[in-house]
C-alpha positions as CSV (number, residue, x, y, z in Angstrom):
1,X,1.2,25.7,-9.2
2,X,0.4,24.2,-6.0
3,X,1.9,26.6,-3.3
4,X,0.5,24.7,0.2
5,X,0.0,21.1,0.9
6,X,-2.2,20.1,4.6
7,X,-2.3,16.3,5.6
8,X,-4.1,15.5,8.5
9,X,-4.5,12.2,10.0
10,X,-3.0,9.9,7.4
11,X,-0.3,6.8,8.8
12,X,2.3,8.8,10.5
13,X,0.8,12.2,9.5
14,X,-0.8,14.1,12.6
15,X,-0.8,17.2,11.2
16,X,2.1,18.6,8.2
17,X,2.3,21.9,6.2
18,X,4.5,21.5,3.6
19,X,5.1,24.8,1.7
20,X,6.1,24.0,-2.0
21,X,8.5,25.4,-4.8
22,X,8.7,24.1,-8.2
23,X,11.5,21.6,-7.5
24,X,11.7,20.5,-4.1
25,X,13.3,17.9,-2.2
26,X,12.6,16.2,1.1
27,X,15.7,14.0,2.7
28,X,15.3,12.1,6.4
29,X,16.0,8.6,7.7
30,X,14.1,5.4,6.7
31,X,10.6,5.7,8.1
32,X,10.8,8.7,8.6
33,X,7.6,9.5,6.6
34,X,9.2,11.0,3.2
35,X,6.8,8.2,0.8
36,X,3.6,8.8,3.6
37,X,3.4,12.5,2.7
38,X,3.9,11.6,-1.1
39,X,0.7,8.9,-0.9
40,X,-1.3,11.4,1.0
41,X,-1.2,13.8,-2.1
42,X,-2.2,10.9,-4.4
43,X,-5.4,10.7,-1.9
44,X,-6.0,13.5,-2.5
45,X,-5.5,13.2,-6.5
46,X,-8.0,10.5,-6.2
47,X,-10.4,12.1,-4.1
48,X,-10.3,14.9,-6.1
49,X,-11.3,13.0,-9.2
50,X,-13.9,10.3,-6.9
51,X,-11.2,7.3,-7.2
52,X,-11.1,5.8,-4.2
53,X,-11.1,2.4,-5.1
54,X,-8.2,0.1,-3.9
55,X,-7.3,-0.8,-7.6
56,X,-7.1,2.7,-8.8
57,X,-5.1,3.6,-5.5
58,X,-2.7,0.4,-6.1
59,X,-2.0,1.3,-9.5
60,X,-0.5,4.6,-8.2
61,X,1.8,3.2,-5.7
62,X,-0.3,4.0,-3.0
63,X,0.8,1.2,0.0
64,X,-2.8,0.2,1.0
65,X,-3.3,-1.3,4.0
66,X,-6.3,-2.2,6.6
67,X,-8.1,0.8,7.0
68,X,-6.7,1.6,10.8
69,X,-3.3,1.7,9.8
70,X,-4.1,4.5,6.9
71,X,-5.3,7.0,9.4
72,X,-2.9,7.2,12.1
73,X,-2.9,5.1,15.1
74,X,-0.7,6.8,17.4
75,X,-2.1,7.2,21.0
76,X,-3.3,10.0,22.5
77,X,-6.9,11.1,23.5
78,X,-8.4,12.5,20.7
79,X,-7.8,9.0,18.8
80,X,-9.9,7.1,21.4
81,X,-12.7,9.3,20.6
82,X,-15.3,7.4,17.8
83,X,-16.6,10.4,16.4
84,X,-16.1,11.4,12.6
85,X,-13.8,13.8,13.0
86,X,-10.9,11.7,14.4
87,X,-11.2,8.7,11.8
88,X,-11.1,10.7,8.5
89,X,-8.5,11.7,6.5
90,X,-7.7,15.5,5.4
91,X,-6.0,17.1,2.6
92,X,-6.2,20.3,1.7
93,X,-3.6,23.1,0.4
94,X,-3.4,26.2,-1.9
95,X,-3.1,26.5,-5.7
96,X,-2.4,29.4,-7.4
97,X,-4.0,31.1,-3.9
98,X,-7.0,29.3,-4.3
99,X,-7.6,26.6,-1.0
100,X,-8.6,23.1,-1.8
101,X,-9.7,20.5,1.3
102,X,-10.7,16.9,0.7
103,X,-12.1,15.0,3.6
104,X,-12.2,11.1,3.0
105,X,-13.1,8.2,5.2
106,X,-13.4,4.7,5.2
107,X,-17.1,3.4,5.2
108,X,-17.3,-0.2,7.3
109,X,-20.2,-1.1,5.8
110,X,-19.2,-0.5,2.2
111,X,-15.6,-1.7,2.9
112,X,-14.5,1.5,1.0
113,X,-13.0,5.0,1.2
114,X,-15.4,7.3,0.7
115,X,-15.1,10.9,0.0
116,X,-17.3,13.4,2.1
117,X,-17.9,16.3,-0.5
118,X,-19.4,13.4,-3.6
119,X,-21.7,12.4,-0.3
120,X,-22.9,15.6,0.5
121,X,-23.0,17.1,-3.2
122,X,-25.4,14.4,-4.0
123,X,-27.5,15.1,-0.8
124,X,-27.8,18.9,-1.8
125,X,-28.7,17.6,-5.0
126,X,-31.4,15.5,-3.7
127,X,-32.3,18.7,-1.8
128,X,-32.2,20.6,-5.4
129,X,-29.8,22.6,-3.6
130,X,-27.2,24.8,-7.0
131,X,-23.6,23.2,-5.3
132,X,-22.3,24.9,-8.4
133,X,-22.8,28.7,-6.4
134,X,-21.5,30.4,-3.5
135,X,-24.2,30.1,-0.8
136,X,-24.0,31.2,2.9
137,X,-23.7,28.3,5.1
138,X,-26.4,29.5,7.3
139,X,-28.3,27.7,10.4
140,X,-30.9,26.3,7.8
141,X,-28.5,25.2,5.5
142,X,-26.8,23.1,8.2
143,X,-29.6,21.6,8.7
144,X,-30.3,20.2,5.0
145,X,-26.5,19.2,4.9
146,X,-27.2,17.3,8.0
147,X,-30.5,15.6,7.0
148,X,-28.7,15.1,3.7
149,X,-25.8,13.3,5.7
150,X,-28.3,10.8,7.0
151,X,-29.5,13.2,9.9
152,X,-26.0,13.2,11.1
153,X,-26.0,15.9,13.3
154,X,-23.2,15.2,15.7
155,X,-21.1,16.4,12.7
156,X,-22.3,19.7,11.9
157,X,-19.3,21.9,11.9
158,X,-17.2,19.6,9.8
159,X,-19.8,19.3,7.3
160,X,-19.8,23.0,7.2
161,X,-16.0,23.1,6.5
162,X,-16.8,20.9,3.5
163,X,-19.3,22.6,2.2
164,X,-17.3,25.7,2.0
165,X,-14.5,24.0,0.0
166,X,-17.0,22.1,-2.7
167,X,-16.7,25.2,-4.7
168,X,-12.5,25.4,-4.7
169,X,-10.5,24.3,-7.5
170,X,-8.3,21.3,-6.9
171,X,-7.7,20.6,-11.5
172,X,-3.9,20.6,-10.4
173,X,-4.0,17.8,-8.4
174,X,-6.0,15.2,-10.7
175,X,-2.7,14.1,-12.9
176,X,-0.7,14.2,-10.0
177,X,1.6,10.7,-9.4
178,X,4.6,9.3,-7.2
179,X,7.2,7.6,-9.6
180,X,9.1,4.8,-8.6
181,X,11.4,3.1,-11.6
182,X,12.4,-0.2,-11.9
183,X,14.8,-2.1,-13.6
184,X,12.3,-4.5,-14.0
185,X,9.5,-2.4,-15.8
186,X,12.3,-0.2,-18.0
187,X,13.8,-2.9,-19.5
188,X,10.8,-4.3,-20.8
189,X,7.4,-3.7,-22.6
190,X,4.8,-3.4,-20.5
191,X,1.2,-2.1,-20.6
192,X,0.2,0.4,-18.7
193,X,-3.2,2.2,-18.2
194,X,-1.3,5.5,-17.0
195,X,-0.3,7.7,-19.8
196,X,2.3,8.1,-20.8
197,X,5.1,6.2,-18.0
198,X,3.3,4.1,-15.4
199,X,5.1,5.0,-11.9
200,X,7.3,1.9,-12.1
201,X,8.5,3.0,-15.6
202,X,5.9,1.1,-17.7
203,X,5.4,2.5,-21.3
204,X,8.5,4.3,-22.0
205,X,9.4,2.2,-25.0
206,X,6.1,2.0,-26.3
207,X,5.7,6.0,-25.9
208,X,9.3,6.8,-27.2
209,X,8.2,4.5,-30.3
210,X,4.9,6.5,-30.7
211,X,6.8,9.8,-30.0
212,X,9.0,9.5,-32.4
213,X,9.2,11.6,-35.6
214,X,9.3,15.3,-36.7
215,X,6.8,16.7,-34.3
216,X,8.5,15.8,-31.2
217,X,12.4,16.4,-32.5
218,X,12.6,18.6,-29.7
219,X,12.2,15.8,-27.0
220,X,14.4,13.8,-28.6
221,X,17.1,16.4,-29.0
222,X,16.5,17.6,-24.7
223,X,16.5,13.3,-24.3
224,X,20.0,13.0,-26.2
225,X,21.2,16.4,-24.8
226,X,21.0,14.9,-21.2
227,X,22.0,11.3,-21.6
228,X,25.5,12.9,-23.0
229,X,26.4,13.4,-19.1
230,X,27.2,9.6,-19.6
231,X,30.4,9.7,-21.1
232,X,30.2,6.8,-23.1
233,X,27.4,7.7,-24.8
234,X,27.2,8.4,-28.8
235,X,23.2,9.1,-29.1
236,X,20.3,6.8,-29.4
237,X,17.3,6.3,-31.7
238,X,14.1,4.4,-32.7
239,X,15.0,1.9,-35.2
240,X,13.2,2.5,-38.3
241,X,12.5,-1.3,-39.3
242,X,10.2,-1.9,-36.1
243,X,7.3,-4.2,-36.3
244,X,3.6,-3.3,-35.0
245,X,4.0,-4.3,-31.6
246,X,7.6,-4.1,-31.3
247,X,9.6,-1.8,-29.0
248,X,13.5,-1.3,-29.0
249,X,16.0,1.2,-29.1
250,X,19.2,1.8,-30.6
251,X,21.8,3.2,-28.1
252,X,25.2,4.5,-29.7
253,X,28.7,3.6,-27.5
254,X,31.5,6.1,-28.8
255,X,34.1,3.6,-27.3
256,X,32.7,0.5,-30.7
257,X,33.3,-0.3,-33.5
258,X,31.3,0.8,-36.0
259,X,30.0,-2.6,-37.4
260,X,28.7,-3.1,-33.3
261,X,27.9,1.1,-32.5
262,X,24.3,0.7,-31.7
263,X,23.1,-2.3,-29.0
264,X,19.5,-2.3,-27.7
265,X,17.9,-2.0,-24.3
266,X,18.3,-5.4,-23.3
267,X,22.2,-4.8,-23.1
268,X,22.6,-1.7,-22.0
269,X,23.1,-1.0,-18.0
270,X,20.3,-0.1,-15.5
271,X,21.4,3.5,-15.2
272,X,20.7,4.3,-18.6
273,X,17.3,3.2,-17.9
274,X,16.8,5.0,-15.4
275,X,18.5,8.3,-16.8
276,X,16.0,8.0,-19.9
277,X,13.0,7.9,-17.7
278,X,13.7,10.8,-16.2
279,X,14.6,12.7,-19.4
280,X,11.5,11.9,-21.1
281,X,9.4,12.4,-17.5
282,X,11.1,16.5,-17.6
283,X,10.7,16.7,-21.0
284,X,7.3,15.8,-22.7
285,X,4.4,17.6,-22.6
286,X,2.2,14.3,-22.5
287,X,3.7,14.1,-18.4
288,X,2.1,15.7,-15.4
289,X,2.8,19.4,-14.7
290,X,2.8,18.1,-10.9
291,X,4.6,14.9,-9.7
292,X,7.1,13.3,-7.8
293,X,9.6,10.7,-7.3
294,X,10.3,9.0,-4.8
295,X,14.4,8.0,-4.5
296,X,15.4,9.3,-7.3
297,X,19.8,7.9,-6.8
298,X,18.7,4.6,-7.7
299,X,20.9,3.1,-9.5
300,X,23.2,6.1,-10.4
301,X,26.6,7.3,-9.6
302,X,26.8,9.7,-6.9
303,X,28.7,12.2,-9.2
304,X,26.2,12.0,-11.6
305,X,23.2,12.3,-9.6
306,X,24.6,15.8,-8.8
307,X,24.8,16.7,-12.7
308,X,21.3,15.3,-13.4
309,X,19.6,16.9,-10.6
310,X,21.1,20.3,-11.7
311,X,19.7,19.6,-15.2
312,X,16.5,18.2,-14.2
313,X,15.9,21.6,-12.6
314,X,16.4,23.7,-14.9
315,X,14.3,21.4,-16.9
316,X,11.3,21.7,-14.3
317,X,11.6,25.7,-15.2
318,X,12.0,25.2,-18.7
319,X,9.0,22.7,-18.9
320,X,6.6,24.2,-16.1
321,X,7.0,21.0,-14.5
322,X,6.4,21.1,-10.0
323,X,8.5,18.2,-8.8
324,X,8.7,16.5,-5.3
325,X,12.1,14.8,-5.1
326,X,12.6,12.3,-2.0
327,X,16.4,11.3,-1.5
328,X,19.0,9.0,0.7
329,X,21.5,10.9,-1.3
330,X,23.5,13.5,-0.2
331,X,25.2,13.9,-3.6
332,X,21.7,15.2,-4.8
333,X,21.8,18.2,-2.2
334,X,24.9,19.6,-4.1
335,X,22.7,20.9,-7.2
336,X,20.5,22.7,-4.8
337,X,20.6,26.7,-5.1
338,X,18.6,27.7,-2.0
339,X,19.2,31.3,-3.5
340,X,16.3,31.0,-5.3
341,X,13.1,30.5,-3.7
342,X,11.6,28.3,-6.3
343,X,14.1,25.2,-5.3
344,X,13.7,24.3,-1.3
345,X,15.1,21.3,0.6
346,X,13.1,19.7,3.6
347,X,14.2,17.4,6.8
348,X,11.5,14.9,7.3
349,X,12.1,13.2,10.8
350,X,10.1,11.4,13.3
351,X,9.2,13.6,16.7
352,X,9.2,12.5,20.5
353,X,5.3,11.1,20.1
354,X,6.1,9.4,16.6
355,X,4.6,12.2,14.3
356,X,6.3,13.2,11.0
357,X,7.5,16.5,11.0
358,X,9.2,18.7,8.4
359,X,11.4,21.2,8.8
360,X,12.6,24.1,5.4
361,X,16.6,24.8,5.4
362,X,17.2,28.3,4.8
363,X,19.1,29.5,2.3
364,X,22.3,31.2,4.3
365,X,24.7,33.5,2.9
366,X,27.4,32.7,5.4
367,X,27.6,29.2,4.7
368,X,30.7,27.7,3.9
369,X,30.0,24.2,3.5
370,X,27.9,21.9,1.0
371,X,25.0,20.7,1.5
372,X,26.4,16.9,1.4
373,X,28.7,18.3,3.8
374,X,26.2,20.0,6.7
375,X,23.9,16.6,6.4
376,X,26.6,13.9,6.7
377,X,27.9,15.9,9.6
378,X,24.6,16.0,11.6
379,X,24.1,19.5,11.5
380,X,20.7,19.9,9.5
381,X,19.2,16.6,11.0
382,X,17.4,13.7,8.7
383,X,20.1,11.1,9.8
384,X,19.4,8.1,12.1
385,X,19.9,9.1,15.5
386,X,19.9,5.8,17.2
387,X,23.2,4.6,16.8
């Protein structure tokens, strides 16, 4: 499980610790940074697997932009400095007590992000320097990672720092994605070269199709089990009569008649869509162990988005799934039990200078009111406070 998470230097990120549980959620205003700090561990995803192209970014909802407006451009003195340091982006954290630390920053001449450790890996190489052991970064060896760097001295120190993370683990980051549904991409087949869901939603018909049969009974039965919080709904299926490349399910209403029980996913409302993405996202084994998503009331009734947060974490515990949640909801703060440790909520806000900051509410014996109830009142921040 990934226990820290370090952004430095990306958009409105100067400098963030955000200690994680397994199902966490972060609430603030619009712009407040709640997607920024989501993109930055997708960097780091990347980075960790040498991805850093703008297509493979784009594909996982990262907002690409030019390359001064990913690093951030507030001002101060340290940003009017050219040197290295300053213009490069860094992620690091903690999993399972082991630290991770990417550094990655945009080469002009290439017109690309480039990550520091592949650079300096293949330098040591060069050098027929072992990066798969432990060695002591000693004055020599600073030397042969400068020369190795393109004799870039002026850098020393934070090419030592890399170094000394080459060797940390950072496998619980690589399958790592930010989920956004759409109505658009659920209600349709689409390709996707994500497996299983694409972040907009892409694949879920084709992968419930595939998924269907004896061996995974059990996701269906968890998938039916939590669509029943709709009240309308009688069960769904995949129709057995499919063709090759067709995709469609048959979703029960208790309230027809028999004759017209089962309509397909063309007719049914968005919510359902949206409340069978998420089932399947808690609930199969082919989905990432670590993820998040990013508003996750879209489209559903406040009531309910209460109910399905309370199942989907006791899902995430049941599954071994780590979850980032980003809301505008209030309704989704209800299901929290701060009790445990394992489920934390986080204000995200802007500070004086511009900088996203987050801040952990406590779990409180003492207190009286809901959740819903302290935010909409103003007494736990992440509400607009400019009108």
């Amino acid at each position: 499980m990934i226990n820290m998470i370090s952004i430095h230097n990306f958009k409105s990120i100067v400098d963030l610790d955000l200690g994680l549980g397994q199902f966490n959620v972060i609430i603030g205003p619009n712009g407040c940074g709640k997607s920024n700090i989501l993109e930055a561990i997708s960097f780091a995803s990347a980075a960790a697997q040498n991805k850093l192209d703008y297509e493979y970014l784009v594909n996982r909802d990262v907002r690409m932009a030019d390359a001064k407006f990913m690093v951030n451009a507030f001002e101060n003195e340290e940003n009017d400095k050219e040197d290295l340091s300053n213009n490069t982006v860094r992620i690091g954290g903690i999993v399972e007590n082991e630290p991770f630390l990417f550094h990655v920053y945009y080469d002009e001449s290439s017109k690309k992000w480039i990550n520091f450790a592949d650079r300096i890996i293949k330098g040591l190489k060069a050098y027929k320097i072992d990066t798969e052991k432990s060695v002591e970064s000693n004055d020599g060896l600073i030397k042969i990672i400068a020369q190795a760097f393109e004799g870039d001295v002026d850098n020393v120190n934070l090419m030592k720092d890399i170094f000394e993370s080459l060797i940390s683990p950072s496998s619980e980051l690589i399958d790592f994605l930010t989920y956004r549904p759409t109505e658009h991409f659920l209600r349709k087949t689409f390709e996707t070269s994500i497996f299983p869901l694409g972040v907009h939603g892409e694949g879920l018909l084709k992968y419930l199709k595939e998924a269907a049969g004896e061996k995974n009974r059990v996701l269906f039965e968890e998938i039916n089990d939590g669509l029943r919080l709709l009240d309308w709904f009688d069960g769904f299926q995949i129709p057995d009569d499919l063709l090759t490349n067709e995709y469609r399910l048959a979703i029960g209403d208790r309230y027809l008649k028999d004759s017209l029980h089962f309509f397909d996913e063309k007719s049914t409302n968005e919510g359902f869509l949206f409340l069978l993405f998420y089932l399947t996202l808690f609930n199969s084994k082919d989905t990432p162990k670590f993820f998040a998503i990013d508003n996750i009331e879209t489209a559903l009734n406040p009531k309910l988005i209460t109910k399905l947060t309370d199942y989907l974490i006791k899902r995430s515990f049941a599954n071994d799934k780590q979850v980032i949640v980003t809301t505008h909801s209030p309704y989704v703060l209800d299901a929290l039990d701060l009790a445990n440790d394992e489920v934390r909520l986080f204000v995200a806000r802007r500070n004086i200078d511009g900088h996203t900051r987050l801040e952990r509410i406590p779990y409180r014996e003492d207190r009286k009111m809901k959740l819903s109830q302290l935010w909409m009142s103003g007494l736990i921040g992440g509400l607009p406070d400019n009108f």
